[in-house]
C-alpha positions as CSV (number, residue, x, y, z in Angstrom):
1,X,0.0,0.0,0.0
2,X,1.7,3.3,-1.0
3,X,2.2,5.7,2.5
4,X,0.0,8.2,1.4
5,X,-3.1,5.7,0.9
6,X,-4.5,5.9,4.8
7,X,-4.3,9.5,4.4
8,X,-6.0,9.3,0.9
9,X,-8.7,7.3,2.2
10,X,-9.1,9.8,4.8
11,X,-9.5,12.7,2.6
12,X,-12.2,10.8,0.6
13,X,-14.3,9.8,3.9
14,X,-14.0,14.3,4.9
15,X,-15.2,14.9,1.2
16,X,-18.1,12.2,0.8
17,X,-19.3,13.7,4.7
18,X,-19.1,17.6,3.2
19,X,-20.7,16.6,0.4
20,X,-23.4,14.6,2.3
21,X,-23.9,18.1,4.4
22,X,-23.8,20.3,1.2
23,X,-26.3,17.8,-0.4
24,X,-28.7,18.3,2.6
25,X,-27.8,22.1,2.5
26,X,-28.8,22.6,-1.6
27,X,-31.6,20.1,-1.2
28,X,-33.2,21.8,1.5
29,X,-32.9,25.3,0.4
30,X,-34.3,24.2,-3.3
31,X,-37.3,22.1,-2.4
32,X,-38.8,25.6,-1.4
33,X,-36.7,28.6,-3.5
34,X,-39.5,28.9,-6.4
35,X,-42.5,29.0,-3.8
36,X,-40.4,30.8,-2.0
37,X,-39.8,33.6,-5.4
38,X,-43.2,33.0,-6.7
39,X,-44.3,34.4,-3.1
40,X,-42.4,37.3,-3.1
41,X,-42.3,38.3,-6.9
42,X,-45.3,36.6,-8.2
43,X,-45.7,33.6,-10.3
44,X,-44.3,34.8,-13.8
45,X,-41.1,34.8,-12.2
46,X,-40.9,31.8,-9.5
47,X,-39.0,29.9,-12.3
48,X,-35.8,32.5,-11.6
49,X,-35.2,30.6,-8.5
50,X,-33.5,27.7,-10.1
51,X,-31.5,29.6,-12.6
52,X,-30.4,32.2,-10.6
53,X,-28.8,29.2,-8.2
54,X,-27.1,27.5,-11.5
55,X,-25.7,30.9,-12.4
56,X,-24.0,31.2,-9.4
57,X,-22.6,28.2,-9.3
58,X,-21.2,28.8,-12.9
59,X,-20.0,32.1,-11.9
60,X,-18.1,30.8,-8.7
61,X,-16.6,27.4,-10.8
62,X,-13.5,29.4,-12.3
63,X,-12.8,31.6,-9.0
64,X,-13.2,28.3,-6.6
65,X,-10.7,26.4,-8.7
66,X,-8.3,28.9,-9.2
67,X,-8.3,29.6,-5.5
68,X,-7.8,25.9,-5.5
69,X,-4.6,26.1,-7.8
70,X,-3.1,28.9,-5.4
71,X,-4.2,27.7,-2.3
72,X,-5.5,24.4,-2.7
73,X,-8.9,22.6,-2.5
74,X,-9.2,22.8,1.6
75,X,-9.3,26.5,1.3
76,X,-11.4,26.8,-2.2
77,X,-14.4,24.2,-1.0
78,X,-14.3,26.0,2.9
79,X,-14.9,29.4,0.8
80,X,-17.1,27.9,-0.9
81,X,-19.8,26.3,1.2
82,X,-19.4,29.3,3.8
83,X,-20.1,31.7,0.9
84,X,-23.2,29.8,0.2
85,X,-23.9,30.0,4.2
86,X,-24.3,33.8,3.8
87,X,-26.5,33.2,0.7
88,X,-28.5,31.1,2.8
89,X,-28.5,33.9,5.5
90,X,-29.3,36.7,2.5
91,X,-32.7,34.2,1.5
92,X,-33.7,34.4,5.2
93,X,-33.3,38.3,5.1
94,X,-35.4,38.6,2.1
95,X,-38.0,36.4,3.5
96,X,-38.5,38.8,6.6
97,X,-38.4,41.9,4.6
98,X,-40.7,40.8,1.6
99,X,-37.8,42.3,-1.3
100,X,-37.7,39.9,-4.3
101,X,-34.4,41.2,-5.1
102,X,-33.0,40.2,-2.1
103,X,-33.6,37.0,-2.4
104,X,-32.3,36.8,-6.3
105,X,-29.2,37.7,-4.5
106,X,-29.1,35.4,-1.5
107,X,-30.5,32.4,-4.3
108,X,-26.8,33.3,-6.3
109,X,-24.8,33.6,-3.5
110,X,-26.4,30.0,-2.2
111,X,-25.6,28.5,-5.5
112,X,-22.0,28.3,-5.2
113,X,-22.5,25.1,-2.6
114,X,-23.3,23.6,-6.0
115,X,-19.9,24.5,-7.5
116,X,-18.4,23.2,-4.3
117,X,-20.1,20.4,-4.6
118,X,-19.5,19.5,-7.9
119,X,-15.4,20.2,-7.0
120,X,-15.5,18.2,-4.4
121,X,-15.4,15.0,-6.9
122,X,-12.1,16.7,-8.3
123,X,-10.6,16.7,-4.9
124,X,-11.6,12.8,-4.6
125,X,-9.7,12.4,-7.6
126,X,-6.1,14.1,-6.4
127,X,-3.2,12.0,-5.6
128,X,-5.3,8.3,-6.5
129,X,-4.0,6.3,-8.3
130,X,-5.2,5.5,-12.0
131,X,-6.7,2.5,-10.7
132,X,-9.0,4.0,-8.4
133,X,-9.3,7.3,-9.3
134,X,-13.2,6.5,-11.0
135,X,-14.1,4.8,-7.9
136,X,-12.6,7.6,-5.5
137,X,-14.8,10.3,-7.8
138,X,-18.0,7.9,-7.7
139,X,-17.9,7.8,-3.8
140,X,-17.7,11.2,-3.2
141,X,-20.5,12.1,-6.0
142,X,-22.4,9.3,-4.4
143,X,-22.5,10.8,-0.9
144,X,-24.8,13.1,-2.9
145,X,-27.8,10.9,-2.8
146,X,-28.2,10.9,1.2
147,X,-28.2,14.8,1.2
148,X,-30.2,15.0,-1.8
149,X,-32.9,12.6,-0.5
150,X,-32.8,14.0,3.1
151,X,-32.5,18.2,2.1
152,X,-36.4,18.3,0.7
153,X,-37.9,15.9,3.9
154,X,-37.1,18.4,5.9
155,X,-39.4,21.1,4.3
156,X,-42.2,20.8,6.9
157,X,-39.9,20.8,9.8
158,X,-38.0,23.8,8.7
159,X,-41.2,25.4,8.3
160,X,-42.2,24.7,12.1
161,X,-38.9,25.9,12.9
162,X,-39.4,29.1,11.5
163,X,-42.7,29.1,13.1
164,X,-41.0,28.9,16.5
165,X,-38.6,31.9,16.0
166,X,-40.7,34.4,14.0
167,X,-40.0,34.2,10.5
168,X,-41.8,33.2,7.6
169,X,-42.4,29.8,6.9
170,X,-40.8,28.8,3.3
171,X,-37.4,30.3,5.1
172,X,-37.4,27.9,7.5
173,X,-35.8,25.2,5.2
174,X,-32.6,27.5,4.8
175,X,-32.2,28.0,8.4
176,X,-31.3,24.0,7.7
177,X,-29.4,24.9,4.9
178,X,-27.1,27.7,6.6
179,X,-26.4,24.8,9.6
180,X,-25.5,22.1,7.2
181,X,-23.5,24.7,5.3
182,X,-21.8,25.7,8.4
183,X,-20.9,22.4,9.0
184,X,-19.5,21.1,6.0
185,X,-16.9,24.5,5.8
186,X,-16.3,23.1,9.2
187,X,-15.1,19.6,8.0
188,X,-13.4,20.8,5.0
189,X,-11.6,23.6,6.9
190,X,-10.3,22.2,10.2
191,X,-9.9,18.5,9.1
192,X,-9.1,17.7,5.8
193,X,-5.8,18.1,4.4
194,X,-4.8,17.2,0.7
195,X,-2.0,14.8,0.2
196,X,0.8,14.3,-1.7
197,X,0.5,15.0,-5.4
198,X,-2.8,16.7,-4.8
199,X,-3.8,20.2,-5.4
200,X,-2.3,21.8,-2.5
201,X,-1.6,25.5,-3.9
202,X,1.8,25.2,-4.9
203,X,0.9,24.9,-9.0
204,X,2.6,27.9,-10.2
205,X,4.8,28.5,-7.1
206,X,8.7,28.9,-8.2
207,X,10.1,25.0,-7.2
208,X,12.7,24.6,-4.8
209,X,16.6,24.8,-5.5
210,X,18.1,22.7,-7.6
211,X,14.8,21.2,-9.0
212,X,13.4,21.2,-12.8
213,X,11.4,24.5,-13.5
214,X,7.3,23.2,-13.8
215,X,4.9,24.9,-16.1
216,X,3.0,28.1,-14.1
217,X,-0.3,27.2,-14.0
218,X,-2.9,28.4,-16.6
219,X,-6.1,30.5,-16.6
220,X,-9.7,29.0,-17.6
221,X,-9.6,30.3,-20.8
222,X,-5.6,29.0,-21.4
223,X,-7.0,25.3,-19.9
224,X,-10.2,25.4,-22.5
225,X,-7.8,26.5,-25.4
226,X,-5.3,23.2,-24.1
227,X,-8.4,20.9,-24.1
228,X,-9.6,22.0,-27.4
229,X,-6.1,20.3,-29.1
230,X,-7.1,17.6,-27.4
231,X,-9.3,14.8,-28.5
232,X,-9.9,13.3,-25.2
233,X,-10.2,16.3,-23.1
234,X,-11.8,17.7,-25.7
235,X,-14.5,15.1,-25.4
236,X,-14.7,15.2,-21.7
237,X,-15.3,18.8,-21.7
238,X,-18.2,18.7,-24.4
239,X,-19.8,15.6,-23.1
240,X,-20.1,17.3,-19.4
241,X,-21.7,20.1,-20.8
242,X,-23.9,18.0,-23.2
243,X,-25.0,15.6,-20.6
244,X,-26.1,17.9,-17.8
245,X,-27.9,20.0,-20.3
246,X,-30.0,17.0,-21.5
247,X,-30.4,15.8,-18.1
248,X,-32.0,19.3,-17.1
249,X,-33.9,20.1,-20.8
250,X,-35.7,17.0,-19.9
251,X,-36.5,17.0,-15.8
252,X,-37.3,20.3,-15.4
253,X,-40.3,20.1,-17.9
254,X,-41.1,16.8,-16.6
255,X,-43.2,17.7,-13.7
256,X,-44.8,20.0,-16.2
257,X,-45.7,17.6,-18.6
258,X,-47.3,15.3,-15.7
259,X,-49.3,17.9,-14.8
260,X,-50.8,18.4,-18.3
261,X,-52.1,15.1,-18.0
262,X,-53.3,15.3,-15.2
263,X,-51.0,13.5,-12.8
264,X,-50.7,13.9,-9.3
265,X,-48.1,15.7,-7.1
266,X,-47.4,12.6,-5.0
267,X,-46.6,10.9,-8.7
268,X,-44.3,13.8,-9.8
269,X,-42.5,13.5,-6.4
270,X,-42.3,9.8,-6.9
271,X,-40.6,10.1,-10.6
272,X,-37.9,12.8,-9.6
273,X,-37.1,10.9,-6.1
274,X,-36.4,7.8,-8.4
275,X,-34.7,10.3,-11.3
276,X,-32.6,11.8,-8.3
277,X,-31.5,8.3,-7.1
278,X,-30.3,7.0,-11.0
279,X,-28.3,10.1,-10.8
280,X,-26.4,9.5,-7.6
281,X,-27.3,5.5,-6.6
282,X,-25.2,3.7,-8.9
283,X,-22.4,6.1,-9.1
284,X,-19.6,3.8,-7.4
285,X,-21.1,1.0,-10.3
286,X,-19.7,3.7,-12.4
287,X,-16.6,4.4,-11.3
288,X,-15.7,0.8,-10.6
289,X,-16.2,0.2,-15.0
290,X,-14.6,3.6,-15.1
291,X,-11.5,1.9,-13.9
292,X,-12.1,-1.6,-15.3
293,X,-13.0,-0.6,-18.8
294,X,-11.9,2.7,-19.4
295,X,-13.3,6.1,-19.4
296,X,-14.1,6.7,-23.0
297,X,-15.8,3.6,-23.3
298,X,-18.0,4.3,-20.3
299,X,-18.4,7.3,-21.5
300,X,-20.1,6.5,-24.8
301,X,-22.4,3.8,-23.2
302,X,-23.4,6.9,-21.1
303,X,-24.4,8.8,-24.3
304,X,-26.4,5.8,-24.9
305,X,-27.8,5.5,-22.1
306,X,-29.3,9.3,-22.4
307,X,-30.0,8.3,-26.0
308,X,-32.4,6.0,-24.6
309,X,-33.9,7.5,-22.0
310,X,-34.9,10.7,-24.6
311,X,-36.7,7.7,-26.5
312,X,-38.3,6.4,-23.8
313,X,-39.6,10.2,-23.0
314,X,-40.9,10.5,-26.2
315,X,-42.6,6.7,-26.2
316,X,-44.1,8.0,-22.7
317,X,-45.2,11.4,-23.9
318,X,-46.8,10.2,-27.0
319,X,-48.7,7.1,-24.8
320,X,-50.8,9.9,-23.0
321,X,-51.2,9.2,-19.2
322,X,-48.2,6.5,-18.6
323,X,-46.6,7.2,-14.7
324,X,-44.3,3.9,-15.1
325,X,-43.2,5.1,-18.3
326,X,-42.3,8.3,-17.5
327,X,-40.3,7.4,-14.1
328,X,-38.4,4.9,-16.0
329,X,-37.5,7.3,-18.6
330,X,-36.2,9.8,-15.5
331,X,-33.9,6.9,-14.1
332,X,-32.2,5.9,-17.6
333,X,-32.0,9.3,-17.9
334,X,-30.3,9.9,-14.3
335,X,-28.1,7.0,-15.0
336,X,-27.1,8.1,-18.4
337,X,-25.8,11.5,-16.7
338,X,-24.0,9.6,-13.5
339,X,-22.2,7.4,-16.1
340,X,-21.4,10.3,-18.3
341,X,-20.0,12.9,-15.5
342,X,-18.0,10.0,-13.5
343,X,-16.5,8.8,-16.9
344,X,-15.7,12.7,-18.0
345,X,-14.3,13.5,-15.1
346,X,-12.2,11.1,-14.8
347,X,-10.8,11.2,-17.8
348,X,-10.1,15.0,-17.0
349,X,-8.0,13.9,-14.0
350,X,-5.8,11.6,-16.1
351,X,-5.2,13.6,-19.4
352,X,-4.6,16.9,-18.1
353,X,-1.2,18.0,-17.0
354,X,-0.8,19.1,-13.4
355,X,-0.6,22.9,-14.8
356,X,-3.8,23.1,-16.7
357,X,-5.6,20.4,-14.4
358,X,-7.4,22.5,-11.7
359,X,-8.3,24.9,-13.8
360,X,-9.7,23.1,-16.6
361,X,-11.7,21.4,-14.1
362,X,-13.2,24.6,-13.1
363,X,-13.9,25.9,-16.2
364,X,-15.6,22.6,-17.5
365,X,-17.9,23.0,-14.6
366,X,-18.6,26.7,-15.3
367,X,-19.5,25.7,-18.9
368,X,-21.8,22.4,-17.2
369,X,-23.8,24.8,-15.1
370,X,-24.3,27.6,-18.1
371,X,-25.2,24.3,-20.4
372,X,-27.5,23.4,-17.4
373,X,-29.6,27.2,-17.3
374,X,-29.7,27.6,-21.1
375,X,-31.3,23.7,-21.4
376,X,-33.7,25.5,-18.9
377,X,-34.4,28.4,-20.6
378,X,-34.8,26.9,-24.0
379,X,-37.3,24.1,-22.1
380,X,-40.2,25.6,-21.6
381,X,-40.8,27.3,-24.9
382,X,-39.9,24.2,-26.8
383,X,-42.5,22.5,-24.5
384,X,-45.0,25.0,-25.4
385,X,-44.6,24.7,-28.7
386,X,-44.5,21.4,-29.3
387,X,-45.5,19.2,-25.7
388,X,-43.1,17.0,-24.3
389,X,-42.3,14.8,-27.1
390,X,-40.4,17.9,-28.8
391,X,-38.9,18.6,-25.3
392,X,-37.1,15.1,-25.5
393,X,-36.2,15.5,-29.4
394,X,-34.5,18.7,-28.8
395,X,-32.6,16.7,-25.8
396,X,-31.9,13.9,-28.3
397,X,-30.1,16.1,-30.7
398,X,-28.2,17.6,-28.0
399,X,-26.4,14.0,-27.9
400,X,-25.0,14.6,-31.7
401,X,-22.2,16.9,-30.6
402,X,-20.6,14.6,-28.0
403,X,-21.1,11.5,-30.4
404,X,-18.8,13.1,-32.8
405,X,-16.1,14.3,-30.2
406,X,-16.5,10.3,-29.3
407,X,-15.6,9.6,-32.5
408,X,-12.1,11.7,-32.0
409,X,-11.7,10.8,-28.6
410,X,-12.1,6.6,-29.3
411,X,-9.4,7.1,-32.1
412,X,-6.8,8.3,-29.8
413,X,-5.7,7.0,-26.8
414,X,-5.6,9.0,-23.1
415,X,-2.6,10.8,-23.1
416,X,-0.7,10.8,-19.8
417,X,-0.4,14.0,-17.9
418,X,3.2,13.8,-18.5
419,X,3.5,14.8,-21.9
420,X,2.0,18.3,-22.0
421,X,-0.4,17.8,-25.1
């Protein structure tokens, strides 16, 4: 066992308990944020709850990982789960004093948990091995699904805990949020400690005496240019950006559509509870063929996989009233984006050099989140025109782009970090 690998295996447990906490934190605080806007602003604008959280946590990806790359990732995740405390705190605020504007801010601010969250996987991934490095990725995304299951059963009690200290009752759930936040910067700040040959700030940092100069570490948009000469970062990027956007294009209309035909709310919080478990559940099933099989090949039965879950959308849609069909449809499709982003990301982690790793990371998961709020945007009007069968044929022809960077990607083998390209 090499001497790092207690320590390693350490690091992993801290980031799959943050990220258990985080989950709890952005689970909690979103099961409410559109009643929450559609209270204080009306309901023309309750769906700005949701895209104002993505945007933040696309706005905070590049800053958090290039904190990371200076600093390293104890000190970027710690920022940024306590910045998303104060956006909890802001939501609270707006809440007591009724401003709409207020809580558009606070909503932002409380988005960049996600990005933490999201970086956290990255983190997993620093000094393991190629053999585990899928699996150590898988965990830590994993550790999602308790926080994401738990944040939205706590709705009712949050909203007797506001009760109890005089504030309004759809703020209570952030009051959880804030505490779970507080805690995970707590775990990530005082405990965890990268180890060797992770991202511990010193990319960029002149080396010691009498050692080989290294590379100073790149910006975003340096990292993005790198990837784009690449075939298989190049593919990585793209499919991350792909998959989340098809994954969201198709669930946030999907409550819609169920509603149209005439569903009930207990059946729409049945399909997303399974859609949210295919995204999270079999995660460490991933990683494990991540490392068995490789990460392109994964990665292309995950573009399958969403393939087939837009078809079975479509079969559902066009079936009329079909419950079973549609939550089946919602866990392909959960699974096709957990096999996707495990297999990505890990192939991020092993073609990147140590220079333009941490920030490519970030800006991959800046250009995830932006994918994810203009899937959003584009949703509803494409559901409007054309019902929930066009909704899963626009998500379908989302897929071409990353089949053809497949393509590139499956023709070259992973480059090692070592050689620059």
């Amino acid at each position: 066992m090499p001497q790092h690998e207690p320590t390693r295996r350490r690091a992993v447990a801290l980031l799959a308990l943050s990220n258990v906490l985080g989950g709890i934190g952005v689970a909690s605080g979103i099961a409410v944020g559109a009643l929450l806007a559609e209270r204080l602003g009306g309901t023309a604008v309750a769906g700005l709850a949701q895209a104002t959280g993505v945007l933040g946590a696309a706005v905070a990806a590049v800053p958090l990982a290039t904190l990371a790359t200076r600093r390293g990732r104890r000190w970027s995740l710690t920022l940024g789960y306590t910045v998303a405390l104060l956006g909890a705190g802001l939501v609270v605020t707006a809440a007591v004093i009724g401003s709409f504007l207020v809580l558009l801010l606070g909503l932002g601010t409380f988005g960049v948990a996600q990005a933490a969250n999201l970086q956290s996987r990255y983190a997993a991934a620093d000094g393991a091995s190629a053999a585990t490095r899928a699996r150590s990725i898988s965990v830590v995304l994993w550790a999602t699904t308790v926080g994401s299951v738990a944040g939205p059963n706590l709705t009712a009690v949050g909203e007797r805990a506001a009760s109890e200290v005089g504030i309004p009752g759809l703020a209570g759930p952030y009051l959880f949020s804030a505490l779970a936040f507080a805690l995970a910067a707590t775990v990530l700040g005082v405990f965890f400690r990268p180890v060797d040959g992770a991202a511990d700030g010193s990319a960029g940092q002149p080396p010691p005496a009498g050692t080989a100069s290294a590379p100073r570490a790149v910006g975003a948009t340096a990292a993005l240019r790198w990837a784009a000469g690449h075939p298989v970062a190049r593919f990585a990027v793209g499919l991350i950006a792909v998959a989340h956007a098809v994954m969201v294009m198709v669930m946030v209309m999907t409550p819609v559509h169920m509603q149209h035909s005439g569903m009930s709310l207990e059946l729409v919080g049945i399909v997303i509870s399974v859609h949210v478990l295919g995204m999270y559940a079999l995660s460490p099933v991933f990683g494990w063929l991540v490392d068995r099989r490789g990460g392109v090949a994964v990665a292309v039965g995950g573009i399958l996989v969403l393939l087939a879950a837009t078809v079975l959308g479509f079969v559902a849609a066009a079936s009329g009233e079909s419950p079973g069909l549609t939550a089946l449809a919602l866990t392909v499709l959960g699974l096709g984006w957990s096999a996707s982003l495990i297999s990505a990301s890990a192939l991020l982690t092993e073609v990147a050099p140590d220079h333009v790793r941490v920030p490519l990371q970030g800006a991959t998961d800046a250009a995830m989140s932006y994918a994810g709020a203009a899937a959003a945007a584009l949703a509803g009007p494409i559901l409007a025109a054309g019902w929930f069968r066009a909704v899963n044929v626009a998500a379908a022809l989302l897929l071409v782009p990353a089949a053809l960077l497949a393509v590139g990607a499956a023709r070259r083998p992973a480059a090692t970090p070592a050689d620059g390209r």
